[in-house]
N, C-alpha and C positions, 0 to 999 in steps of 0.2 A: 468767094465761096462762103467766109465766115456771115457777109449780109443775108445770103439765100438760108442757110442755115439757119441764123436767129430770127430772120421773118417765119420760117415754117416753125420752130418753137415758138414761136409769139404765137401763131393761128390757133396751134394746138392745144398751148397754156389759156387763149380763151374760149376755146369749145369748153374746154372743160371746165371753168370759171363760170361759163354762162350755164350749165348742166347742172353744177352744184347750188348753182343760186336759185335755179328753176326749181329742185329740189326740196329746195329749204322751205318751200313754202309760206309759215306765217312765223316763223325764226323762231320755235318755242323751246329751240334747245337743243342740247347732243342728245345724237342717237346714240342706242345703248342695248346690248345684251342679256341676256336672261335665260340660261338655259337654250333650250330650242325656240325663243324667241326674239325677236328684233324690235325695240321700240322706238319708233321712228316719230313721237310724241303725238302725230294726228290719230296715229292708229298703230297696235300692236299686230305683228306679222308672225302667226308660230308655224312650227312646223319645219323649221329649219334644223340642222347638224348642227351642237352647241359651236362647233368650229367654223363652220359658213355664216352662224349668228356675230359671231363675234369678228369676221371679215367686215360684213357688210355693213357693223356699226363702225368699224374701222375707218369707215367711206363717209363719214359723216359728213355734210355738207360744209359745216363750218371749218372742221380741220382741212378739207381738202382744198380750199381757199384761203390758210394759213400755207401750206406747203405749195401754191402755185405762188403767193407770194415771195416765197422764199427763193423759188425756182427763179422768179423773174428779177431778182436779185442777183443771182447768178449771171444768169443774162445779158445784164447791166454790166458786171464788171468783164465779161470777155465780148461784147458782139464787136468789138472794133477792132479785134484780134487779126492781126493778119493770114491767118491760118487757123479754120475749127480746133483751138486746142483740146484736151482730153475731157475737161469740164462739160464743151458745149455737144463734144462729140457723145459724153456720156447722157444730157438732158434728152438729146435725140432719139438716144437708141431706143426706146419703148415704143418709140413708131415708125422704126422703119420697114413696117408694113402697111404704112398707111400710105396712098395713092399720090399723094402730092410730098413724098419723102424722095430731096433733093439726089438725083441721079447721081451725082459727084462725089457726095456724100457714102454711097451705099458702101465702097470700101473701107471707109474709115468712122463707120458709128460708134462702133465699143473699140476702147484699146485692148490690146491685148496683152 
């Protein structure tokens, strides 16, 4: 169970690895807030909630690729667990709504 679980966090950590880097386009830097605006270096976004502004510079390509790092780190130290313990069961839960989130799993993604 712990292999089927850390293959599906693996899949996940790189969809979104490959998302953020598609993202990033020509690397000129962190994105950044301003008000009701988002500056995403190619080009300024306004019109946004100063608080949706400051979400989705929060999503900045680079950090999000710092924190899948860090994730896969995680990873590394339990996938040979014999049992998903709480660690791997917590990296899961944010998707288990997604289609390919291991059936075995579904009662034990978040501890309680």
């Amino acid at each position: 169970m712990t292999e089927e679980l850390a293959r599906f966090i693996e899949a996940r950590l790189d969809e979104e690895a490959d998302l953020a880097r598609r993202c990033d386009g020509d690397g000129c830097g962190e994105w950044s807030a301003h008000g009701h605006t988002v500056d995403f270096c190619q080009v300024d976004l306004a019109g946004f909630h100063p608080t949706i502004a400051l979400h989705v510079a929060l999503h900045d390509p680079a950090r999000v690729l710092r924190e899948i790092e860090a994730k896969r780190r995680i990873l590394a130290r339990h996938a040979c667990d014999p049992w998903p313990c709480h660690d791997l069961r917590d990296l899961a839960s944010p998707y288990t709504d997604h289609p390919d989130f291991p059936a075995r799993a579904q009662g034990g993604a978040v501890h309680e």
